[in-house]
N, CA and C atoms as a LAMMPS dump frame, in Angstrom:
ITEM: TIMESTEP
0
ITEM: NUMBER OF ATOMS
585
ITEM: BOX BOUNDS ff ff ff
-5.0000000000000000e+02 5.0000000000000000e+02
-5.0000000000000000e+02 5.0000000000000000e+02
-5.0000000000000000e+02 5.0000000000000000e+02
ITEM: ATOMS id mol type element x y z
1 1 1 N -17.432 -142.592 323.174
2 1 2 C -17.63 -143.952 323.669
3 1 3 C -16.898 -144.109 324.997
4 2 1 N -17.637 -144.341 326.194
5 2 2 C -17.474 -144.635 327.736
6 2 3 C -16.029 -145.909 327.397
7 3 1 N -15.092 -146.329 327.997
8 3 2 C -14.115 -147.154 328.203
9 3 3 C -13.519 -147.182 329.411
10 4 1 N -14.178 -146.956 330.441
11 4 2 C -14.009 -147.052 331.858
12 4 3 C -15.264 -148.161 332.373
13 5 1 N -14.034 -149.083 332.649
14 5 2 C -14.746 -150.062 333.727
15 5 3 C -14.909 -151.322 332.36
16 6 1 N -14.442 -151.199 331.422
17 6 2 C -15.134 -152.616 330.912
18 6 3 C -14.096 -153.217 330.692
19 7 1 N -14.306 -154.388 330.055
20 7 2 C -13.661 -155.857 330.207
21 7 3 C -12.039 -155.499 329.175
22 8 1 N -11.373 -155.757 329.405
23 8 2 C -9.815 -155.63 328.645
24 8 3 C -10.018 -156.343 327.312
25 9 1 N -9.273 -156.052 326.66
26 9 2 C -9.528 -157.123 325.117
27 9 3 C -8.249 -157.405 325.113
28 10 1 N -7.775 -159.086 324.856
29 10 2 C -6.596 -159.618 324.835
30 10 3 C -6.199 -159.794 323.082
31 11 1 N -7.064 -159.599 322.383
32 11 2 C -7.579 -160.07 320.707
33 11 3 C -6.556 -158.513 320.237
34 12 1 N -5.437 -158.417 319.998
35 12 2 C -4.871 -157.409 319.594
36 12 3 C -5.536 -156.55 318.102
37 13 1 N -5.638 -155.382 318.721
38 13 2 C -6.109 -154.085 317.54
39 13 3 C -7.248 -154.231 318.263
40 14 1 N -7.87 -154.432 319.344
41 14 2 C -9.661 -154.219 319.686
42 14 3 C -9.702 -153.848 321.026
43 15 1 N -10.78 -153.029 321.242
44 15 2 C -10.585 -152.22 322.344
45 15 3 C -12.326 -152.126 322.949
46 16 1 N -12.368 -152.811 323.818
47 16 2 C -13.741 -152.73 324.44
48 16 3 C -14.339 -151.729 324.804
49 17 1 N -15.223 -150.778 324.343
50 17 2 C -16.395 -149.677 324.414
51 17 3 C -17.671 -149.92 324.73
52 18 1 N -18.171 -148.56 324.746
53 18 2 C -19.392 -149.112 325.999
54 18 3 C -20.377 -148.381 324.677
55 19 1 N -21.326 -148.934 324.271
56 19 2 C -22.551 -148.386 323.217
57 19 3 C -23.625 -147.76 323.762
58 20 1 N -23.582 -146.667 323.372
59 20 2 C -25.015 -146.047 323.961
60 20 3 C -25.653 -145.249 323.061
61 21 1 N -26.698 -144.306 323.484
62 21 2 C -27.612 -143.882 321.747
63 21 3 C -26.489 -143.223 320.994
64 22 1 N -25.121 -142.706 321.285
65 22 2 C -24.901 -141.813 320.014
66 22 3 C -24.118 -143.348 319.575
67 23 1 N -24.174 -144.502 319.984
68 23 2 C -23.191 -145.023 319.012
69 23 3 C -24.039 -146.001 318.166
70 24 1 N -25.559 -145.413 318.344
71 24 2 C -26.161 -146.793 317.277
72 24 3 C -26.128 -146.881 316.345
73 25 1 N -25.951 -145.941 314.927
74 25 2 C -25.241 -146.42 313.724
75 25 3 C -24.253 -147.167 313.419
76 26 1 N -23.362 -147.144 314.552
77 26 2 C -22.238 -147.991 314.257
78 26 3 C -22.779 -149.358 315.185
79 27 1 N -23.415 -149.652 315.811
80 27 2 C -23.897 -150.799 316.163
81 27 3 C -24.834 -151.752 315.055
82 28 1 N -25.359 -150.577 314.497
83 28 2 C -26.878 -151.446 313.285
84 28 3 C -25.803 -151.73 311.871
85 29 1 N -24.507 -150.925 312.228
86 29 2 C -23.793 -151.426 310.453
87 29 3 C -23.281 -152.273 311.255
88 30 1 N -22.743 -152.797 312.265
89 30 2 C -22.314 -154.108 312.79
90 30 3 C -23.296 -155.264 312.218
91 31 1 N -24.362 -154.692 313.113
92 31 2 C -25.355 -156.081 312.651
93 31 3 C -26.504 -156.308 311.784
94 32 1 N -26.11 -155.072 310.501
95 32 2 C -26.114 -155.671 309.379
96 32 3 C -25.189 -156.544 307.809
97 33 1 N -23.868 -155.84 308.785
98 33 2 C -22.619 -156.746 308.108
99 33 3 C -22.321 -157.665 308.745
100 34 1 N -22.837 -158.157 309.523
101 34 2 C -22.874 -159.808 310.448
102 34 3 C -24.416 -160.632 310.379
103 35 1 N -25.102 -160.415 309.436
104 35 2 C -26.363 -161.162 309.225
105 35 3 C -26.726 -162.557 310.325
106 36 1 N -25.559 -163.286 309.986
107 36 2 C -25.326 -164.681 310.681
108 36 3 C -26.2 -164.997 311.717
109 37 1 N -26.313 -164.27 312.703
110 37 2 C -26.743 -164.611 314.046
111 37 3 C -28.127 -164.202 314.157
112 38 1 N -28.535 -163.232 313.397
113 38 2 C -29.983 -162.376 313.376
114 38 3 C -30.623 -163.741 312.253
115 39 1 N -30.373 -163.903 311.522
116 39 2 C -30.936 -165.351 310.442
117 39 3 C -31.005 -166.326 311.347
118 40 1 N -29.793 -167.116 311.831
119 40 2 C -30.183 -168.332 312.431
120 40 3 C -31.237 -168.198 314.078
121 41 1 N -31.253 -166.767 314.691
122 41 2 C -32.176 -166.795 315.891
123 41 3 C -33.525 -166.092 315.094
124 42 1 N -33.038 -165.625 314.588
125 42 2 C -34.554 -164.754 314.177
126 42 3 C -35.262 -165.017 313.028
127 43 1 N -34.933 -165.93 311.914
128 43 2 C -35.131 -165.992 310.683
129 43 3 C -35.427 -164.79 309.331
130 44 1 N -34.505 -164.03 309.711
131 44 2 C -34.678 -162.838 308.665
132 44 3 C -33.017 -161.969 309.477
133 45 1 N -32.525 -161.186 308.44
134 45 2 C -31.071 -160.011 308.663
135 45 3 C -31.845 -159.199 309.901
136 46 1 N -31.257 -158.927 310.895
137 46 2 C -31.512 -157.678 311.552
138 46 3 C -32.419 -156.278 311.257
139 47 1 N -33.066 -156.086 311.916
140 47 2 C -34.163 -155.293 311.312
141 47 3 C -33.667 -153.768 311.551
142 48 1 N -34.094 -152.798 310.958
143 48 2 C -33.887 -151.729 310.656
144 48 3 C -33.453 -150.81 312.491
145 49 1 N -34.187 -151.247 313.269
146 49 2 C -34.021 -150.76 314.495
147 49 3 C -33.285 -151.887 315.455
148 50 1 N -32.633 -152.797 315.003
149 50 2 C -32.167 -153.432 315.936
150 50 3 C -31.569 -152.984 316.91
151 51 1 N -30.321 -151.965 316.766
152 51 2 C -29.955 -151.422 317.546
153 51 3 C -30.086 -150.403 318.706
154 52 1 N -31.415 -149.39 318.344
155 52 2 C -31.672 -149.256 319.299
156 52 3 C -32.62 -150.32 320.088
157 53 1 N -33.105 -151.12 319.593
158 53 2 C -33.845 -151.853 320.865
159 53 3 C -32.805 -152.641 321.916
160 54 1 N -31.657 -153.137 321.125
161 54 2 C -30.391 -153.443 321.877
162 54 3 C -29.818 -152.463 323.215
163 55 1 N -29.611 -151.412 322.562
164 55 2 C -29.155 -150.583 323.712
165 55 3 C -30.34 -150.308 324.672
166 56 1 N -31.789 -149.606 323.979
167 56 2 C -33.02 -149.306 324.954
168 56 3 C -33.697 -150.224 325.95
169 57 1 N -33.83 -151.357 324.951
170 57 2 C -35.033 -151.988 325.198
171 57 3 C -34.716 -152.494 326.75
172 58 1 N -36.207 -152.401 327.363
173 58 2 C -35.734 -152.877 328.945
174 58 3 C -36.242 -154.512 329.527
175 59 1 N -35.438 -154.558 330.66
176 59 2 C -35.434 -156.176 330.568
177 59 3 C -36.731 -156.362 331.301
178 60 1 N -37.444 -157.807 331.38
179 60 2 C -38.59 -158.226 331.392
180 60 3 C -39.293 -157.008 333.032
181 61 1 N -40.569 -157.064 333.173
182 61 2 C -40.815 -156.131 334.167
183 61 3 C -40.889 -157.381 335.349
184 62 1 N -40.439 -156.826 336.519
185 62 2 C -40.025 -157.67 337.762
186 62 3 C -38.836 -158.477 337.652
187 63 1 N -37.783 -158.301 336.892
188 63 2 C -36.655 -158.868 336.548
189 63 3 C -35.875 -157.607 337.279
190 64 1 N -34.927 -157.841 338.53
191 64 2 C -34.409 -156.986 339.362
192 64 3 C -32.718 -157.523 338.711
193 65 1 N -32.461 -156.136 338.625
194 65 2 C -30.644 -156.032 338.451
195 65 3 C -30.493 -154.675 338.751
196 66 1 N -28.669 -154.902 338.516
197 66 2 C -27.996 -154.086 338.637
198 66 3 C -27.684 -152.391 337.783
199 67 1 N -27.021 -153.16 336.699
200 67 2 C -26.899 -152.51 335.185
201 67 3 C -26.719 -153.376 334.253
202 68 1 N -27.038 -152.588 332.788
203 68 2 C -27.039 -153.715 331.434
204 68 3 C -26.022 -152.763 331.14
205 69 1 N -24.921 -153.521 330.575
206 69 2 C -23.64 -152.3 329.331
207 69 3 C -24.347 -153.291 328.141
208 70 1 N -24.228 -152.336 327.384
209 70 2 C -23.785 -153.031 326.159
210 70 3 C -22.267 -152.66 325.558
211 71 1 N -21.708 -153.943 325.154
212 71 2 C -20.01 -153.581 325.138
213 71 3 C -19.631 -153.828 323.504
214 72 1 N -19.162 -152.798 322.854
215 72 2 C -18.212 -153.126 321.59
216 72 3 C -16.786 -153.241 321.027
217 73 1 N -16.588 -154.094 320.476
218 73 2 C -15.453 -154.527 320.586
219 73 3 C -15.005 -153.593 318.881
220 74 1 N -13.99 -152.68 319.517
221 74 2 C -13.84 -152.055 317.932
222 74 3 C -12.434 -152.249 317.95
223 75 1 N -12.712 -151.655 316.285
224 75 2 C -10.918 -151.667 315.649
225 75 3 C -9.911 -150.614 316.11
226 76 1 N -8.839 -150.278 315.48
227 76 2 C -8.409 -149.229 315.399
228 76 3 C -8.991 -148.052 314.7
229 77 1 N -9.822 -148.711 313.52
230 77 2 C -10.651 -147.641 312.879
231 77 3 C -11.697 -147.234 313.429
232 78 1 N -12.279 -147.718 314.31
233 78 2 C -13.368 -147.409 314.915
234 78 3 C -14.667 -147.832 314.614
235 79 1 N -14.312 -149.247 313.367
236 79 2 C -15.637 -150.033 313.53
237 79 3 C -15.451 -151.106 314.444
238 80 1 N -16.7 -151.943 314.432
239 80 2 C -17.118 -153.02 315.507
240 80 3 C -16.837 -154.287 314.85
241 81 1 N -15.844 -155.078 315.56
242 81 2 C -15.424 -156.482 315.072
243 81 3 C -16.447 -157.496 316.228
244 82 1 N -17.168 -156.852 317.495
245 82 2 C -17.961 -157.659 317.905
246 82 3 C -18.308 -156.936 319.132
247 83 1 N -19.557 -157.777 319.909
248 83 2 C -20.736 -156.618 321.08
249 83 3 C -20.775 -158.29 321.808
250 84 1 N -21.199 -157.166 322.888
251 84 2 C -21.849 -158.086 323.914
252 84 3 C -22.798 -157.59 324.521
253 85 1 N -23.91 -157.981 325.033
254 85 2 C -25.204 -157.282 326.186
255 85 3 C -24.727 -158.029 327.499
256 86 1 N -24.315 -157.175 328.645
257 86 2 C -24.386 -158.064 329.597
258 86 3 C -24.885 -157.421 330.933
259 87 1 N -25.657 -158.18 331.593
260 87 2 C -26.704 -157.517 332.372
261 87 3 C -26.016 -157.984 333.621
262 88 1 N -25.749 -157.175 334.746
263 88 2 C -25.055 -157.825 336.024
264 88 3 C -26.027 -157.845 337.312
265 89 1 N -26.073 -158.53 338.23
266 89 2 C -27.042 -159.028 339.106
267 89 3 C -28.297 -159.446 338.496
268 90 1 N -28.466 -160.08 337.882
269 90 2 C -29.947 -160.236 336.827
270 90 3 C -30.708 -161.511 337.34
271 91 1 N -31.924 -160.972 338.43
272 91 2 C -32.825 -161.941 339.334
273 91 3 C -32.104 -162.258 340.31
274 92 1 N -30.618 -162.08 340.317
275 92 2 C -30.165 -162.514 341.859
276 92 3 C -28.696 -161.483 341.888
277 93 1 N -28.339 -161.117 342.949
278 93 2 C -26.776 -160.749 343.427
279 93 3 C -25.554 -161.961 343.044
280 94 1 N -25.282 -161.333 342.078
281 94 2 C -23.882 -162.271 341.842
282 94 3 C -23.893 -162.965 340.265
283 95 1 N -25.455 -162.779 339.821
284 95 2 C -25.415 -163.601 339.013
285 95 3 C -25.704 -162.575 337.624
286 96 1 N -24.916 -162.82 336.654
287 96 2 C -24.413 -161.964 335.658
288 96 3 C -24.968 -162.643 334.429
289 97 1 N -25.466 -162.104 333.488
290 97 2 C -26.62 -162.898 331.789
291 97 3 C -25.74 -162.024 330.881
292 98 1 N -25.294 -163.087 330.149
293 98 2 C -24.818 -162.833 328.69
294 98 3 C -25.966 -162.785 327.962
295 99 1 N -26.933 -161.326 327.372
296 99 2 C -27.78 -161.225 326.562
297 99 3 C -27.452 -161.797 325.051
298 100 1 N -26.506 -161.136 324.752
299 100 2 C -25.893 -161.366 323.24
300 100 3 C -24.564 -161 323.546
301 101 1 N -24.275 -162.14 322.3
302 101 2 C -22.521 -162.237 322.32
303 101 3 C -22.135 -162.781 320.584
304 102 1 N -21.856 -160.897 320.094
305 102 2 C -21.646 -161.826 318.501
306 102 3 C -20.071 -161.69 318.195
307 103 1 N -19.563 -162.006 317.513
308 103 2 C -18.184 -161.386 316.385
309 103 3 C -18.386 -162.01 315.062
310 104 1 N -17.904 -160.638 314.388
311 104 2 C -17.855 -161.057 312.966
312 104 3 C -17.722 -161.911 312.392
313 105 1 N -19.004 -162.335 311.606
314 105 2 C -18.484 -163.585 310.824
315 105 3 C -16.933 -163.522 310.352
316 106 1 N -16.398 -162.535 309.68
317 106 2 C -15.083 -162.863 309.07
318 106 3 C -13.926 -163.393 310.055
319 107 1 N -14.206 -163.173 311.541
320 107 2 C -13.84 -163.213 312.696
321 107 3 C -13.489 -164.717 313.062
322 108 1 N -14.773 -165.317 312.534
323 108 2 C -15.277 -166.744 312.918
324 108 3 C -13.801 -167.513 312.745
325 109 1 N -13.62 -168.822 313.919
326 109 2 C -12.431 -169.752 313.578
327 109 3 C -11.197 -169.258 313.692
328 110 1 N -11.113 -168.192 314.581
329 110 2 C -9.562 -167.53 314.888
330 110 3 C -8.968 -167.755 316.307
331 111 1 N -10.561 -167.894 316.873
332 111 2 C -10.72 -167.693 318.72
333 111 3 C -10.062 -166.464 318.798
334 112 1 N -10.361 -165.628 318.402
335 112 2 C -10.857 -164.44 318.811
336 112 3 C -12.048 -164.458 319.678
337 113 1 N -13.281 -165.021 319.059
338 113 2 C -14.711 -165.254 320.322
339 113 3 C -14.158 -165.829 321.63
340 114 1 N -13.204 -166.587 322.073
341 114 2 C -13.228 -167.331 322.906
342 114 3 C -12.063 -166.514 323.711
343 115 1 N -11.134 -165.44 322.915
344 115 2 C -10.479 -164.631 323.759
345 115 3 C -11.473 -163.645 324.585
346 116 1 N -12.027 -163.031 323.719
347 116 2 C -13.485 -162.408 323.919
348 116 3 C -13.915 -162.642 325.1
349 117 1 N -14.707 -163.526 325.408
350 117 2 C -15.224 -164.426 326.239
351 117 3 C -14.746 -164.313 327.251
352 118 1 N -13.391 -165.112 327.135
353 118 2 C -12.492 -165.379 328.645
354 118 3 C -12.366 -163.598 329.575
355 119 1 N -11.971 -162.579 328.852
356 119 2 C -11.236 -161.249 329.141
357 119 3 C -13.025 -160.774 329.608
358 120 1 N -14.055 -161.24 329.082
359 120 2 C -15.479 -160.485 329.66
360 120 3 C -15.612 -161.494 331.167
361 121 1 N -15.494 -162.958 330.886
362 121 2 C -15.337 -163.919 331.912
363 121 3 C -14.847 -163.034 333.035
364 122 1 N -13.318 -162.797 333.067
365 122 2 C -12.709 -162.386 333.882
366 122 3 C -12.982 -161.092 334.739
367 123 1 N -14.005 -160.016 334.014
368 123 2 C -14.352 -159.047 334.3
369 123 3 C -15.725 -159.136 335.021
370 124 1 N -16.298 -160.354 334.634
371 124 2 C -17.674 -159.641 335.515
372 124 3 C -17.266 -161.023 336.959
373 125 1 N -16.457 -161.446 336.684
374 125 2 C -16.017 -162.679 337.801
375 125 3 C -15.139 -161.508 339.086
376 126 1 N -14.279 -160.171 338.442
377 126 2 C -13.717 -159.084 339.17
378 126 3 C -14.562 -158.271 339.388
379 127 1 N -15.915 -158.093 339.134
380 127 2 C -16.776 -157.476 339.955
381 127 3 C -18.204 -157.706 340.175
382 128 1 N -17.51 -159.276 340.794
383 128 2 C -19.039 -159.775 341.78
384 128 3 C -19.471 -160.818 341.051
385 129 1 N -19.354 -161.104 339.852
386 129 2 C -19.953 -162.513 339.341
387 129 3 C -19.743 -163.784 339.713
388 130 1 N -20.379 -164.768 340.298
389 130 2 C -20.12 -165.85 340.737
390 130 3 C -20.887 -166.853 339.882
391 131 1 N -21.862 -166.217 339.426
392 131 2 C -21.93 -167.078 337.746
393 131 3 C -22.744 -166.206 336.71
394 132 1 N -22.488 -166.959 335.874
395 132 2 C -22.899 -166.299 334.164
396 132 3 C -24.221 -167.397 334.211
397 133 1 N -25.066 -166.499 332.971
398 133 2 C -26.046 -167.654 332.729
399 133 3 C -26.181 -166.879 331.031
400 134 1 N -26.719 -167.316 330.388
401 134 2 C -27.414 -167.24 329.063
402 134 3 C -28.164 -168.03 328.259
403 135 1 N -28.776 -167.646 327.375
404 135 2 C -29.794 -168.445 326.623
405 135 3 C -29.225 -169.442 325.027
406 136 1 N -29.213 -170.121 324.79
407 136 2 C -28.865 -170.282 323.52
408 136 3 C -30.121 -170.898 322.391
409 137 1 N -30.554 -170.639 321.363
410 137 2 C -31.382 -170.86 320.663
411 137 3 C -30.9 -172.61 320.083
412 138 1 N -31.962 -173.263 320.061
413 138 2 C -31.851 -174.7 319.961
414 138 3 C -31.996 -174.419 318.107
415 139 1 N -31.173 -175.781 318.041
416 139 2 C -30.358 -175.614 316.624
417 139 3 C -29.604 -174.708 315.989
418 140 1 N -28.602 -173.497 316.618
419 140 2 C -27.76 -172.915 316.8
420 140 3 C -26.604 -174.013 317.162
421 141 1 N -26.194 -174.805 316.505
422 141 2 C -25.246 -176.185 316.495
423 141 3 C -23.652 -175.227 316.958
424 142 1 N -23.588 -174.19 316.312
425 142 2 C -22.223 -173.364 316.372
426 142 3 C -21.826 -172.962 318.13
427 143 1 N -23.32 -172.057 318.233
428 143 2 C -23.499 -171.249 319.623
429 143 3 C -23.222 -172.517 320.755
430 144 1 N -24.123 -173.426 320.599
431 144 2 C -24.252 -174.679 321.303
432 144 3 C -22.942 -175.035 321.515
433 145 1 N -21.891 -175.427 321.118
434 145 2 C -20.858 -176.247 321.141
435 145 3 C -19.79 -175.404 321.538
436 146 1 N -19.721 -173.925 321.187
437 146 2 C -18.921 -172.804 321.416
438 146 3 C -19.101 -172.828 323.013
439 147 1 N -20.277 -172.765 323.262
440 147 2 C -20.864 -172.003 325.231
441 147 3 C -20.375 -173.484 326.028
442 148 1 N -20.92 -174.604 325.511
443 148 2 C -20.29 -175.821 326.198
444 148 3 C -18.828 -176.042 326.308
445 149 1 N -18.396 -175.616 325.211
446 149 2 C -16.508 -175.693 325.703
447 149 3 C -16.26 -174.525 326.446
448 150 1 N -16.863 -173.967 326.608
449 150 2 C -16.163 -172.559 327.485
450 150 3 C -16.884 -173.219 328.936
451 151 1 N -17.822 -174.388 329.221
452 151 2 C -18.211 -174.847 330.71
453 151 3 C -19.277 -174.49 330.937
454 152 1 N -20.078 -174.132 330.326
455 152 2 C -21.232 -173.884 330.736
456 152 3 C -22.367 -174.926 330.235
457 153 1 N -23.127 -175.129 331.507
458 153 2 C -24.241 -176.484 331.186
459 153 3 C -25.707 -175.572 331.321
460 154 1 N -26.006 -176.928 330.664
461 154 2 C -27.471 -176.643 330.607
462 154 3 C -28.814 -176.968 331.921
463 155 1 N -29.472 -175.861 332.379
464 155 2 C -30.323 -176.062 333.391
465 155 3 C -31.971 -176.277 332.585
466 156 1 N -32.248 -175.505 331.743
467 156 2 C -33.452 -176.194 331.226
468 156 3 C -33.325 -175.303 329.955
469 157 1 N -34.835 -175.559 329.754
470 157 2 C -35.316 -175.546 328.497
471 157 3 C -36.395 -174.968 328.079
472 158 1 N -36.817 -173.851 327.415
473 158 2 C -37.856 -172.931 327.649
474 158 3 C -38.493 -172.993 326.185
475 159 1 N -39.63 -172.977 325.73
476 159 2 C -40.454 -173.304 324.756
477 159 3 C -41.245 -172.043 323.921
478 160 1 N -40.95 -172.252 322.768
479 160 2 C -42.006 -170.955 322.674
480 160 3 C -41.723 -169.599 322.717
481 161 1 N -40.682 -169.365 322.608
482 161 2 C -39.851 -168.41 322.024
483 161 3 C -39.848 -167.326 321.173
484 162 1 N -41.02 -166.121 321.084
485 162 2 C -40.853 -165.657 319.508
486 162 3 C -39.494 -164.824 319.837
487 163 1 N -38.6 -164.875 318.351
488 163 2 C -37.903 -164.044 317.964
489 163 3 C -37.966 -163.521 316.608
490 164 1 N -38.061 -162.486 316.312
491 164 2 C -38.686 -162.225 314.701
492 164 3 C -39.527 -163.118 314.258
493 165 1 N -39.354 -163.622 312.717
494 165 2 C -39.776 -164.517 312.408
495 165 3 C -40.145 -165.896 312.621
496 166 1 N -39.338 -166.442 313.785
497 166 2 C -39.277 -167.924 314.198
498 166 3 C -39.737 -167.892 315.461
499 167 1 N -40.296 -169.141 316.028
500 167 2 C -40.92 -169.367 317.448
501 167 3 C -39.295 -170.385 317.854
502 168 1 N -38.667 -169.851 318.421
503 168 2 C -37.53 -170.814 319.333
504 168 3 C -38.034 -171.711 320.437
505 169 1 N -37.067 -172.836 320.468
506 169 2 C -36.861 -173.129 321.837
507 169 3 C -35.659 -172.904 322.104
508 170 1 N -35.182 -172.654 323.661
509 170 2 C -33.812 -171.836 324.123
510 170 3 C -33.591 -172.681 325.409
511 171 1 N -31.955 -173.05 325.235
512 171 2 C -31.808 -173.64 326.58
513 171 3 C -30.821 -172.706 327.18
514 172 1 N -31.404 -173.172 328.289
515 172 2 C -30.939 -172.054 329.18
516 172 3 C -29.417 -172.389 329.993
517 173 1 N -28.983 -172.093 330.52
518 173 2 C -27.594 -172.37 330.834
519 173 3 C -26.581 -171.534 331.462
520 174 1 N -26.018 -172.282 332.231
521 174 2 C -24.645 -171.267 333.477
522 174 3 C -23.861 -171.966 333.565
523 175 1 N -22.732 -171.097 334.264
524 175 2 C -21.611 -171.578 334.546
525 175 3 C -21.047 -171.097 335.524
526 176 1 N -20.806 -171.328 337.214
527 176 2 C -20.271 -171.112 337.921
528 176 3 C -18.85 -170.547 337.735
529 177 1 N -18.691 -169.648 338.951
530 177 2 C -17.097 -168.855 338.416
531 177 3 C -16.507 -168.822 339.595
532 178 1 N -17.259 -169.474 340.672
533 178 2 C -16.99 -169.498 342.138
534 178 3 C -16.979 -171.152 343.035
535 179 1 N -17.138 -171.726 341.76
536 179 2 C -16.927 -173.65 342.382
537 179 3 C -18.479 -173.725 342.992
538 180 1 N -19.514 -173.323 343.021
539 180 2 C -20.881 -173.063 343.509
540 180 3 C -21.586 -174.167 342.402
541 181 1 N -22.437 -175.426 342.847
542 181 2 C -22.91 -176.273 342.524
543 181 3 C -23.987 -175.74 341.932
544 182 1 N -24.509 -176.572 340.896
545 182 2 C -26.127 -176.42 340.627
546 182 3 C -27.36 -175.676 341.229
547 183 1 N -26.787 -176.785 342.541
548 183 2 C -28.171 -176.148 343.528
549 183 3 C -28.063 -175.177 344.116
550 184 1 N -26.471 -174.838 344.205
551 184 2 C -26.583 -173.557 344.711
552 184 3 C -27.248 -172.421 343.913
553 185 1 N -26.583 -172.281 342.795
554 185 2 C -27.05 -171.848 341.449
555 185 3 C -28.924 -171.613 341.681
556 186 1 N -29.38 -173.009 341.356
557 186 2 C -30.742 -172.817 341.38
558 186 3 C -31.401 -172.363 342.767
559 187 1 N -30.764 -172.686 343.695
560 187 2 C -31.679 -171.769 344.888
561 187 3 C -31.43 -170.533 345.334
562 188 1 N -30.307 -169.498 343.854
563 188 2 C -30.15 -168.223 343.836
564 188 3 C -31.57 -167.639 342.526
565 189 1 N -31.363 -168.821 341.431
566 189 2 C -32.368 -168.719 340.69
567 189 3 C -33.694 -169.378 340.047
568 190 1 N -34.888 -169.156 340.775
569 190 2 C -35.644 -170.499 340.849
570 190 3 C -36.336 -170.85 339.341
571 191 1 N -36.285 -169.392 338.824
572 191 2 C -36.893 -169.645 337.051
573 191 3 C -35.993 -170.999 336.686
574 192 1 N -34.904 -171.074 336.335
575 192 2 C -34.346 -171.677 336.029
576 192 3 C -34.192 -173.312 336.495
577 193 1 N -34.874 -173.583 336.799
578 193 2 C -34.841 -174.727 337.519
579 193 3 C -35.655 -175.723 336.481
580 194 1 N -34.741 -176.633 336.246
581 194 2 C -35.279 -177.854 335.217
582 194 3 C -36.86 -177.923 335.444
583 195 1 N -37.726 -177.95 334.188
584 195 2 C -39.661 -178.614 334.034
585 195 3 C -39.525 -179.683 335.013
């Protein structure tokens, strides 16, 4: 497991790693012992290949970036207490997408996620991020309220969604890391721009 160049972990005993094909068993027992997040976006546990489509799967065609890591957050033992997908320059220079961002349910209510967060914050803000954006699935009440206290607002709202089993709607959402307004924001990214 690669550990050059990624985000520091402040959450003591966890150590940020970089996932790639030899580590997808230990990515798919992650997220099948974390059901949580694959149920409430997808309506069904994580499917048998989740993980490699996580690490493989490629982002939409004409969607210009940089690189995608996918990052795991392991123990001392060497399982995964939590991952992140994060794609850097994604449709514009500077602007960095939190694909997925889970931690263990048992995890949940420690702020551990929100140490998480801040120490990835800080890392893609130290190389070149001037804002984050990500998606959050509507009625995800947890995700919702978690991404808003960490500052990040909502730019719109996208319809129609399949994810597994369920058709979502997903709002979309950033957060400047450079004091850069809305509009600046949106006239780096025009998808995003409120219906």
């Amino acid at each position: 497991m690669n550990q050059s160049h990624l985000p520091f972990s402040l959450v003591p005993g966890l150590t940020a790693v970089e996932l790639t094909t030899g580590t997808e068993p230990l990515l798919q027992r992650f997220f099948d012992e974390n059901p949580l997040y694959f149920i409430t976006t997808h309506g069904e546990p994580a499917q048998p290949d989740a993980a490699h489509e996580e690490i493989h799967e490629d982002l939409p065609e004409g969607w210009p970036y940089t690189r995608k890591w996918i990052i795991g957050y392991a123990t001392r033992s060497g399982e995964l207490a939590g991952m992140a997908n994060v794609v850097s320059d994604l449709l514009a220079p500077s602007v960095w997408h939190i694909g997925t961002f889970i931690v263990a349910t048992s995890r949940h209510g420690t702020g551990e996620a929100q140490e998480l967060y801040q120490c990835l914050e800080q890392w893609a803000r130290d190389n070149g991020a001037q804002y984050l954006r990500l998606g959050v699935v509507s009625g995800n009440s947890r995700a919702e309220r978690f991404w808003q206290r960490l500052g990040f607002t909502q730019t719109r709202v996208r319809t129609g969604m399949v994810m597994g089993k369920l058709e979502n709607t997903i709002h979309v959402m950033y957060k400047s890391l450079s004091g850069g307004s809305q509009q600046d924001y949106l006239a780096l990214v025009e998808r995003d721009r409120p219906d």
